[in-house]
C-alpha atoms as one frame of an Amber mdcrd trajectory, in Angstrom:
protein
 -49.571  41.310  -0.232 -46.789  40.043   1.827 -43.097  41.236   1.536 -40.775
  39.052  -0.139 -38.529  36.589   2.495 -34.915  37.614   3.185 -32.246  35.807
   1.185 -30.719  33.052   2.959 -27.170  33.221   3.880 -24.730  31.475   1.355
 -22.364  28.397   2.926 -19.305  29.848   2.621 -16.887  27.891  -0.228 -13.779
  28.627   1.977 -11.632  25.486   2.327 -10.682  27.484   6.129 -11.810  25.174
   9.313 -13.394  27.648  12.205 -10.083  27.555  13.724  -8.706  29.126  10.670
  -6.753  26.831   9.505  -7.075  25.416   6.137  -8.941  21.775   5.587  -7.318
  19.095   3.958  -9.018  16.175   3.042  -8.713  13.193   4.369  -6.732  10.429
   2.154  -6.461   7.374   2.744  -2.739   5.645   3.433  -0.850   4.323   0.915
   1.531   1.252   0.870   3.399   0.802  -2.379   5.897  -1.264  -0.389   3.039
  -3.416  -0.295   1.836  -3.566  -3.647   5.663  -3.955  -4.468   6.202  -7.288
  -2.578   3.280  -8.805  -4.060   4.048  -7.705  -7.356   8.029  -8.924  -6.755
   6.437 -12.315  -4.811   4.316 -13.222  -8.009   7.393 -12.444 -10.065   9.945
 -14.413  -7.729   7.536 -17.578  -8.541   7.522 -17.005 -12.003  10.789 -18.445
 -13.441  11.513 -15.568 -15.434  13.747 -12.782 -15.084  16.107 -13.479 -11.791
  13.257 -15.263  -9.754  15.831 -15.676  -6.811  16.595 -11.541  -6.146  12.930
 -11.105  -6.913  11.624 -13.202  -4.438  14.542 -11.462  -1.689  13.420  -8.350
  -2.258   9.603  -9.375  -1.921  10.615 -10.738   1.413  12.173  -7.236   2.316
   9.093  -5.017   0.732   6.938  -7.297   2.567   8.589  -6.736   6.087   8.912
  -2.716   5.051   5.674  -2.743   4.322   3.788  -4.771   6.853   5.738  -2.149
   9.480   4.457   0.594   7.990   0.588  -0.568   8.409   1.943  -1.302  12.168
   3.241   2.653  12.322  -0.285   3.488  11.217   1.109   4.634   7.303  -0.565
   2.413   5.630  -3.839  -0.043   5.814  -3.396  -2.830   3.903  -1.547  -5.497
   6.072  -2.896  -8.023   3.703  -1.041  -7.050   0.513   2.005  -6.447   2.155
   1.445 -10.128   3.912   0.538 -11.422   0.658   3.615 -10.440  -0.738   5.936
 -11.515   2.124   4.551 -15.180   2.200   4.702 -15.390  -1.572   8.704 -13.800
  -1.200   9.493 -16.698   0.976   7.599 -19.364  -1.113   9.801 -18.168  -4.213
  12.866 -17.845  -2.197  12.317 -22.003  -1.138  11.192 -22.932  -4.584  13.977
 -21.611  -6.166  16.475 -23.105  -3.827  15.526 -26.021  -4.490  15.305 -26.001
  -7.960  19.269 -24.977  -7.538  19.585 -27.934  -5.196  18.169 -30.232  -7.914
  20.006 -29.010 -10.800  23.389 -29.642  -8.913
């Protein structure tokens, strides 16, 4: 009859990095600047509620946030793009709406 094997060692649950130091995880970069112009530039088209501010500020949320993806802050350049082109659509469409109605 043999002897039974050792136990194996146990990983250790400790969220502490060799160095000591403790390991975060690794999340991903937000942009709600981003998510904000697109949400303002779909607004600012919409003739609803102040479509002329809304479509300004999606224009300056969209500049904010395309920065920030340039800084490294944030990853999606697309949103924040989204948002800035649709900012500057409203902003034209509603000036000339207010052209026409003059």
């Amino acid at each position: 009859m043999s002897a039974p094997a050792p136990p194996t060692p146990l990983q250790s649950s400790s969220p502490l990095t060799q160095s000591g130091s403790l390991a975060t995880p690794a999340s991903p970069p937000k942009n709600g600047t981003g998510v904000a112009a697109l949400v303002l530039g779909i607004l600012g088209i919409l003739p609803l509620i102040f479509p002329i501010i809304m479509s300004a500020l999606a224009i300056i949320f969209g500049a904010v946030g395309r920065s920030k993806v340039t800084r490294g802050e944030a990853t999606n350049k697309g949103v924040a793009t989204a948002g800035l082109i649709l900012g500057i659509i409203g902003t034209s469409l509603n000036f000339l709406f207010l052209l026409a109605s003059v």
